[in-house]
C-alpha positions in Angstrom: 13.3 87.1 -11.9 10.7 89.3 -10.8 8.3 87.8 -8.2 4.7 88.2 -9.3 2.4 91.2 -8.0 -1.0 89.9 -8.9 -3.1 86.7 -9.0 -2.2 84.2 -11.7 -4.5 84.8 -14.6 -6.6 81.7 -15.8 -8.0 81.0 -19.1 -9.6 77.6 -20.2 -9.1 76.0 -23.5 -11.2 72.8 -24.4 -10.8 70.6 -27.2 -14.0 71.2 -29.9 -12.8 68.5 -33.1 -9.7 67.9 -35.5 -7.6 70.5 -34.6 -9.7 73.2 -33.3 -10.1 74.4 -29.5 -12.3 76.8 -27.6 -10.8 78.9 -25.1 -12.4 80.7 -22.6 -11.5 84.2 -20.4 -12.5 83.8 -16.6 -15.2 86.7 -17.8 -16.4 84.0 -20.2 -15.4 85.5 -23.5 -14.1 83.0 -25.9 -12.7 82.5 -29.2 -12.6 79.1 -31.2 -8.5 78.7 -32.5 -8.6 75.9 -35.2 -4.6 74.4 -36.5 -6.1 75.5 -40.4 -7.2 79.0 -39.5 -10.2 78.0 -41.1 -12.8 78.2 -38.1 -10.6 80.8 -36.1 -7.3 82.4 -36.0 -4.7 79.8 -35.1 -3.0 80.1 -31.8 0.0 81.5 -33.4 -2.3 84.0 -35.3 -3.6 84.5 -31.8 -0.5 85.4 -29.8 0.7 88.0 -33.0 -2.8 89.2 -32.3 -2.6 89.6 -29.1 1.2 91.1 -29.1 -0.4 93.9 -31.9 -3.4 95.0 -29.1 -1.8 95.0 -26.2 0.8 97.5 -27.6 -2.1 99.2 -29.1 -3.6 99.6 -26.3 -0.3 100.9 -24.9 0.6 103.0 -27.9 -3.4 104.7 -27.5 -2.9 105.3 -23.9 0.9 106.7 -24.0 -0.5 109.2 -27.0 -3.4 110.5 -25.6 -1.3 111.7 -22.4 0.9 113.6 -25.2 -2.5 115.2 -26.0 -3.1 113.6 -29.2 -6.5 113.0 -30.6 -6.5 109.8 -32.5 -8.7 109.5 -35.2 -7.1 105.9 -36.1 -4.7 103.3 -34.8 -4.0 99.8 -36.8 -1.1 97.4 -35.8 -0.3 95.2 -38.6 2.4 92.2 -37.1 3.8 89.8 -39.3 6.0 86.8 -38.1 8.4 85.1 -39.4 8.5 81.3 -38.3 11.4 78.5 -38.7 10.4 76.0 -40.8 11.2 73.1 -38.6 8.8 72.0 -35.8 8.3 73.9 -33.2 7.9 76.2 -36.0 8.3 79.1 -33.5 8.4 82.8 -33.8 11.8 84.4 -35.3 11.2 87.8 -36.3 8.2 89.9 -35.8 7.7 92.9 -37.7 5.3 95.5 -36.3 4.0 98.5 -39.1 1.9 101.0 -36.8 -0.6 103.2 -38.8 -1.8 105.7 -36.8 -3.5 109.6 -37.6 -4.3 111.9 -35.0 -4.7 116.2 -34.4 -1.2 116.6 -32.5 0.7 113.4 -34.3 4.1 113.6 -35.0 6.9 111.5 -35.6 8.7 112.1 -32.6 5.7 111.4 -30.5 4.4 108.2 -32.1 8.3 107.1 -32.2 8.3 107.5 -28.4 4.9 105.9 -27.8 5.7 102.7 -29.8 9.1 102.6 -28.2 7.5 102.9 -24.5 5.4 99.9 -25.7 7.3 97.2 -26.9 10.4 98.0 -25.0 8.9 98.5 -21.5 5.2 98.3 -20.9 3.5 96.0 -23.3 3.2 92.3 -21.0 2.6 90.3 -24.1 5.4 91.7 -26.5 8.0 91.5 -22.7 6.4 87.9 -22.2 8.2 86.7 -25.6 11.6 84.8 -26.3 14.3 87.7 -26.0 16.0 86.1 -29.0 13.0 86.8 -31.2 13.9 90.2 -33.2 11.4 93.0 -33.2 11.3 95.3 -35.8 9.1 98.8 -35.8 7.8 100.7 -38.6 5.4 103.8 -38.2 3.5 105.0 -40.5 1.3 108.7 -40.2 -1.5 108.9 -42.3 -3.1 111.8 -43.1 
């Protein structure tokens, strides 16, 4: 286990009605999560969310130092949950559309690779046993 390098990170989440919460960055941006998805994502909708930017972010980064200019970047995750309670995360599949001057396979291969297998904190943070699948696709 890796001893920690930073200051724990602290968010706030406070109960708002029914099933819905507001949580609350220590910068003060917030997002309402509601159980339905009705009012805001729910917090599974949330972490997929948040798996797909970080590695975005990541995936933008890694690209741009291979001298790509991106002209577009979407992460669409899906995930596949069991369908007893805890209802948690299986499989996560992660389709990466992406166009740029400079693209090519080989780079965005490496650059989505870099980030889920190394350097994305949310997509490392997960349950080992969940299996991650990549697709890429280069628009034109």
């Amino acid at each position: 286990m890796s001893t920690p390098t930073h200051a724990p990170t602290t968010v706030t989440v406070d109960w708002i009605d029914a099933l819905r919460f507001a949580g609350t960055t220590p910068k003060g941006a917030t997002i309402t999560m509601d159980s339905a998805g009705n009012a805001g994502p729910s917090p599974v909708d949330v972490l997929l969310m948040s798996g797909a930017a970080c590695s975005g972010m990541d995936v933008v980064s890694i690209l741009e130092k291979m001298q790509v200019t991106l002209a577009h970047c979407r992460i669409e995750m899906s995930g596949t949950r069991a369908e007893e309670h805890p209802r948690r995360l299986l499989a996560i599949t992660m389709r990466f559309r992406i166009k740029g001057e400079g693209l090519t396979e080989a780079k965005a291969e490496r650059a989505v690779q870099l980030s889920v297998e190394k350097y994305c904190s949310v997509m490392r943070s997960l349950d080992p046993e969940i299996d991650v699948v990549t697709e890429i696709v280069i628009e034109s």
